[in-house]
C-alpha positions in Angstrom: -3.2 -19.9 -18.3 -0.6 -21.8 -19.8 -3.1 -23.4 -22.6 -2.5 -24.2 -26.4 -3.7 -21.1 -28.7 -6.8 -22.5 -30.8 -6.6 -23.0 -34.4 -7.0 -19.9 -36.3 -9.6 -18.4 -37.0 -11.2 -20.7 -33.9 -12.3 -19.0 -30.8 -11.7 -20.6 -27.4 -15.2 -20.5 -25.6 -15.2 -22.2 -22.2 -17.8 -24.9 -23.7 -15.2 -25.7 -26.7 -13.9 -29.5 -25.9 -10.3 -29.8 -26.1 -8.3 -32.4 -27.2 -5.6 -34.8 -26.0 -2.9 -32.3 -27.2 -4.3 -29.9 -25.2 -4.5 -32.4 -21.9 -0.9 -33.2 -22.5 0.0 -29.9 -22.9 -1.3 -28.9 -19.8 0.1 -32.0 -18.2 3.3 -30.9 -18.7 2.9 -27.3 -17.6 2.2 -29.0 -14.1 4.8 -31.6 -14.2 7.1 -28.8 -14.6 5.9 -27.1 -12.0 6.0 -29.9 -9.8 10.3 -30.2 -10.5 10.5 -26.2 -9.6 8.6 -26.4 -6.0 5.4 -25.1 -7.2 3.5 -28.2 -6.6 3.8 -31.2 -4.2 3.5 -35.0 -5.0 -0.2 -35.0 -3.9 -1.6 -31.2 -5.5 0.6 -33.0 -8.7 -1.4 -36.5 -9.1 -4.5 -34.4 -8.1 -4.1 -31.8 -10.9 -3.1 -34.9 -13.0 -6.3 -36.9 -12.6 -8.6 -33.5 -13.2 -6.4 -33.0 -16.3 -7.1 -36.2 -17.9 -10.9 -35.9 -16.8 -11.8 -32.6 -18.3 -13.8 -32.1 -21.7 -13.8 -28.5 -22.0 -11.4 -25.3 -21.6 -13.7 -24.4 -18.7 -12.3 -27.6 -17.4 -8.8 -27.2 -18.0 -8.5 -23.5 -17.3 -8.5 -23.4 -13.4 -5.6 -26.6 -13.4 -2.9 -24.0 -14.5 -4.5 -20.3 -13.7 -2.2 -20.3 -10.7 1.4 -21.1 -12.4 3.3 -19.0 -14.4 2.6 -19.7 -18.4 5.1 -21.8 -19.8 8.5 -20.7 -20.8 7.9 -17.1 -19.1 9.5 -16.2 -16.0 6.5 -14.6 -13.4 5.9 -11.2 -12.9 7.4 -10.3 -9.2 6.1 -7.2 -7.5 8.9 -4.5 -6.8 10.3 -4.5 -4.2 10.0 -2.1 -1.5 12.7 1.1 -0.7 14.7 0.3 1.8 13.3 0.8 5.3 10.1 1.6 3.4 6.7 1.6 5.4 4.0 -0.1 3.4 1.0 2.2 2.9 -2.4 0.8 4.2 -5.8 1.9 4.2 -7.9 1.5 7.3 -10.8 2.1 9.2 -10.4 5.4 11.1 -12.3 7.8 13.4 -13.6 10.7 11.2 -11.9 13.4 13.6 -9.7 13.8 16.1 -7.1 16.0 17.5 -4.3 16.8 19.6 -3.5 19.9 21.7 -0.3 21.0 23.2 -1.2 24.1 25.6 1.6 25.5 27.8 3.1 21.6 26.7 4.3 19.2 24.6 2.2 16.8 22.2 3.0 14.5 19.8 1.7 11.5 17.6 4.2 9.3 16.4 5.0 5.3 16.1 1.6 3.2 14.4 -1.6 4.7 14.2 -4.4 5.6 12.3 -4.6 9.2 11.2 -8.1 10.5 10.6 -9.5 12.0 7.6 -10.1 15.5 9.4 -6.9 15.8 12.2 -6.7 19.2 14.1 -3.4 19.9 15.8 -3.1 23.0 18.2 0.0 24.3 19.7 -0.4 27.8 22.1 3.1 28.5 23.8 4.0 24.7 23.2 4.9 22.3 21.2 3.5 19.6 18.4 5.1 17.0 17.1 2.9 15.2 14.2 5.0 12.0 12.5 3.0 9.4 9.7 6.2 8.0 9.0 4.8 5.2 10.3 1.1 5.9 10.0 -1.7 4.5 8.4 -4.9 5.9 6.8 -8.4 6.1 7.1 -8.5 7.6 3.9 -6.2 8.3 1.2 -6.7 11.9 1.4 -6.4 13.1 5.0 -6.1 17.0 6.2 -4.4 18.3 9.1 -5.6 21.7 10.6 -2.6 22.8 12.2 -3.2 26.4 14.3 0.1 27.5 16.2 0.0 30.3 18.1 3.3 31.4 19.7 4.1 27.9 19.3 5.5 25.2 17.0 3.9 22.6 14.7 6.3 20.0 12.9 4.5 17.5 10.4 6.6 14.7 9.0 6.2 12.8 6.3 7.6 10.1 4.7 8.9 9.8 0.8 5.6 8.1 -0.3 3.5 10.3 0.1 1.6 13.8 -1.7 2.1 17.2 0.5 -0.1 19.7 -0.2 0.5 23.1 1.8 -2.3 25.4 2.4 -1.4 27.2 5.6 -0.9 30.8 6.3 1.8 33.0 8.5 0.9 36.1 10.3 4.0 37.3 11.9 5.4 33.5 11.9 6.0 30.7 9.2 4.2 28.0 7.5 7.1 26.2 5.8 6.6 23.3 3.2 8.9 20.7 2.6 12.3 21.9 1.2 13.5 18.2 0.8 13.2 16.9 -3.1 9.6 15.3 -3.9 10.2 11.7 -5.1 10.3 11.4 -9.0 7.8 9.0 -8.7 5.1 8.6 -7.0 2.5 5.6 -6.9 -1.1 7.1 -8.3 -2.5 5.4 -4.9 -0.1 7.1 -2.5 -1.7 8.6 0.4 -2.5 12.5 -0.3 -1.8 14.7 2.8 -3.1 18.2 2.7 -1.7 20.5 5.9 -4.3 23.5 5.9 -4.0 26.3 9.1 -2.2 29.4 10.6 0.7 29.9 11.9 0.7 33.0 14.4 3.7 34.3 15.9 4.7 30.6 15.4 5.6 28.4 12.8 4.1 25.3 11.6 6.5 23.0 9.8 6.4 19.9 7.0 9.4 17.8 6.6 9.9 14.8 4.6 12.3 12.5 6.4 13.0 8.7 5.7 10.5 6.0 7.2 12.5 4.8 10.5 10.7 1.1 10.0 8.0 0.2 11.8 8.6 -1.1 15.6 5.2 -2.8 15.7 2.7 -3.8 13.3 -0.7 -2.0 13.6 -2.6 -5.1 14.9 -0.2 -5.5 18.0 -0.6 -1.5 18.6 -4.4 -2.1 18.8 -3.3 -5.3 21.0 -5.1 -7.8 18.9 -2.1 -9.6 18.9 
């Protein structure tokens, strides 16, 4: 907050009255703000005028509770991975799926994967990709069934795998790229449950390719 510490032994309750050494102090917080860009000429005089008025720390406190305390550089968030998708969290349908029959399917680009996603390929091919993605949930399954066919699931880095799926006569292969060292304790959790038949279902983790469109324009709300 950028505030004096109290005497010790003296707490700072909101209803405590400060002093003119405390004004001052907080004064100069924003007048130093003000010469880095933080603050115009007008937000400064403003901020001034309530600093000069106030009687209390409940006064005082919300002048300076959006700069960075004195004589400590802020906290920046990290940067993202290169080419990094950001993860987001969305309303979704509960279910859906996609069928390739004789044919080709495939989900790719922005969109919204459901919590419950079944994926079907007889004698065809499915192509499932959430490098671009989002999430109505942070867990989501996929049900993929291929029979005589192919299922390919990719992933990008950020993201848990969890492979459930059984072969009968065909494969149900789980990533064989490196997992991330780290991953963020909110990253999305994808769990790939089926059977592969005759087939093979396949996860991959491949790089995010950047997204093309945000999600708002693929939904054409912009």
């Amino acid at each position: 907050m950028g505030l004096p510490e109290p005497q010790p032994g003296q707490p700072r309750r909101p209803d405590l009255r400060v002093s003119d050494a405390d004004r001052h102090a907080v004064a100069d917080i924003l007048r130093e703000a003000a010469g880095e860009g933080r603050l115009d000429i007008d937000e400064l005089e403003e901020r001034l005028e309530e600093t000069y008025k106030a009687k209390t720390y409940a006064d005082l406190e919300p002048i300076t509770q959006d700069l960075p305390v004195a004589g400590q550089a802020p906290v920046m968030p990290a940067a993202p991975a290169a080419g990094a998708v950001p993860v987001v969290y969305g309303e979704g349908d509960a279910s859906d799926s996609a069928s390739a029959f004789l044919s080709n399917v495939e989900r790719k680009g922005v969109w919204v994967v459901p919590q419950q996603f079944s994926v079907h390929a007889v004698l065809g091919d499915a192509n499932i990709d959430l490098r671009e993605a989002h999430y109505s949930a942070r867990e989501v399954v996929i049900n993929a069934t291929s029979v005589l066919g192919s299922v390919k699931v990719t992933v990008p880095p950020n993201v848990h795998v969890i492979v459930e799926g059984n072969g009968v006569l065909g494969d149900f292969k789980e990533p064989s790229e490196k997992v991330p060292e780290v991953l963020a304790a909110d990253s999305p959790v994808v769990r790939v449950r089926g059977i592969a038949v005759l087939g093979d279902v396949t996860v991959k983790r491949r790089a995010p390719r950047g997204p093309k469109r945000t999600l708002r324009q693929h939904l054409g709300l912009e």
